[in-house]
N, C-alpha and C positions, 0 to 999 in steps of 0.2 A: 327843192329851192336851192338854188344856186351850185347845186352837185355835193350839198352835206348830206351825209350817208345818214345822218341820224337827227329827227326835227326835235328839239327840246317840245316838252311835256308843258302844254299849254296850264299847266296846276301851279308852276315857278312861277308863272305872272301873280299867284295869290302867295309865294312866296315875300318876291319883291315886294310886293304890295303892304305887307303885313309890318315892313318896314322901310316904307319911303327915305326914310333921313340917309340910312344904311346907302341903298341902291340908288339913291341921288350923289352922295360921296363915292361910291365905288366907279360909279359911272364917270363923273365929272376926272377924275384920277387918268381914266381909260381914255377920254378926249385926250388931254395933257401927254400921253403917252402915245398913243398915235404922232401926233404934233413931233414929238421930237424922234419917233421912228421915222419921219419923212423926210425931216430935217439931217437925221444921221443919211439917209441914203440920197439926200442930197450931194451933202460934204463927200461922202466915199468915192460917186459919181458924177459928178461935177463936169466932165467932158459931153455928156449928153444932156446939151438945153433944153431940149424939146422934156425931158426930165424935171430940171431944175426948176420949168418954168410951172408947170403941172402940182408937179409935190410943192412949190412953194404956195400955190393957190390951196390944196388940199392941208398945207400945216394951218395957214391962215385959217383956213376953216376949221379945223379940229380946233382950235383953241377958242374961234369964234362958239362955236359947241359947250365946250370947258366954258365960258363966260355967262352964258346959255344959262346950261345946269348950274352954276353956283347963283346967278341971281334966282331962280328957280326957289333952291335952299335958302336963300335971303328971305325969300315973299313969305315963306312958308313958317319964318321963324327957326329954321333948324339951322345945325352949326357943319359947316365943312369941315368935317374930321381929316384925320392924316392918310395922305396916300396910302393905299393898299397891296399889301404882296399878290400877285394873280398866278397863281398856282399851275391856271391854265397855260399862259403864254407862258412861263417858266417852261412847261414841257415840252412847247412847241418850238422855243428856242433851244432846247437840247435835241430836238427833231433835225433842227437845220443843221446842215452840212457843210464846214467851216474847210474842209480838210482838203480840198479840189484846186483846181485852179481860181484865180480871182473872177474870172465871169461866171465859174460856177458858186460862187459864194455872191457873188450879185444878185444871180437868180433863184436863189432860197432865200434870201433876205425880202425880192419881191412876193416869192410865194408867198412866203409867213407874215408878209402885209394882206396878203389878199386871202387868205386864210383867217385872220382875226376880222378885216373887215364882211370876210361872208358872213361870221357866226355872232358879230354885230349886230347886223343885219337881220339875220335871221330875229335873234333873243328882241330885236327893236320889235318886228313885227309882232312877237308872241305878246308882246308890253302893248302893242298897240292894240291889237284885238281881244285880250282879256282882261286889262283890270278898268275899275268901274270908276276910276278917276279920269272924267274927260276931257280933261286940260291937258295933260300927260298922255293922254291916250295920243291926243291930236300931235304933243311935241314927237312921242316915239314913234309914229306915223311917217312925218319930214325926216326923222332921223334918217329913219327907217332906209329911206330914198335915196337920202347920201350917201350913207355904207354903200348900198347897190354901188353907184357909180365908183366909189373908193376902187373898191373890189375888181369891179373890170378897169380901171386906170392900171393898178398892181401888177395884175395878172397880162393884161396888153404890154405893158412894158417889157415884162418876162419875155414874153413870144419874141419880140422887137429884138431884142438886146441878148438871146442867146446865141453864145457860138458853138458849144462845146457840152450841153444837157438838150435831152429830149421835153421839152416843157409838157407839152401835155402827160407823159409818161411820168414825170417826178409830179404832174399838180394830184396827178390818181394816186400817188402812192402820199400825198399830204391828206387825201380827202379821207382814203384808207385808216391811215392813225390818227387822222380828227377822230374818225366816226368810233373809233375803238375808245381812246381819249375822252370825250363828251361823254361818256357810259358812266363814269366817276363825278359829274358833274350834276348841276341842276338843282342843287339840293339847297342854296343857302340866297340871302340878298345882295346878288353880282353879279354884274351882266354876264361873266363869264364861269359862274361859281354854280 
């Protein structure tokens, strides 16, 4: 699914489950931050409309998502804790390659969007088809679908907008140290944890 070398352990859905309050706050964080990953590669890139127009519909959504999950935690009674460190995207931002020219820092910047929204995606689906709460089941379902399109928006821009990187050759060597990366994960209430 989507070229991730390594499919999370459909068991994390009884993870997450075990603590909805947890993975409804870590999740809603994760909208919020998409949001303003689209919004920064807006600002960065801003010469290309055909961009700004796209990512600005996709931040609107992400947040629309974030408004989502938190009335979610409202209905539920539970309380929107504090943003959360994500360990994951930490490494995956020390993965990107800052050190190149400026179009090669463009297009690690879309990778590692389209990178987070695969394994989104992904962790939505495992949410959708294992836990037994079918309200949730149904949300991370639609989620599910929008990552997808996140993900090839990301990745299509990459292709579009390189001058100077082999896009398919660096998205293999992202998919590469996802799949090694993800091997330390899975284990706690985070979409990406």
């Amino acid at each position: 699914m989507l070229g991730l070398k390594l499919l999370t352990d459909p068991r994390w859905a009884d993870i997450a489950e075990s603590n909805l309050e947890e993975i409804l706050t870590d999740h809603a964080w994760c909208e919020q931050k998409a949001a303003t990953n689209a919004i920064t590669l807006i600002a960065n890139n801003s010469e290309h409309m055909d961009l700004v127009e796209e990512l600005t519909a996709i931040a609107i959504e992400e947040m629309q998502h974030f408004q989502m999950v938190v009335d979610i935690i409202k209905q539920r009674g539970y309380t929107l804790g504090r943003e959360r460190k994500d360990d994951y995207v930490g490494r995956l931002v020390k993965f990107s390659k800052r050190d190149g020219s400026r179009n090669a820092a463009f297009i690690d910047r879309l990778l590692f969007a389209a990178m987070i929204e695969a394994r989104s995606c992904e962790r939505f689906r495992v949410l959708s088809q294992n836990i037994k709460d079918k309200e949730l089941a149904r949300f991370y379902h639609d989620l599910m679908v929008s990552e997808a399109g996140h993900y090839t928006t990301f990745l299509n821009f990459a292709r579009k907008y390189t001058i100077d990187i082999d896009v398919d050759k660096r998205w293999k060597e992202w998919l590469e140290f996802e799949g090694e990366l993800i091997q330390s994960f899975g284990n706690k209430e985070a979409i990406h944890g």
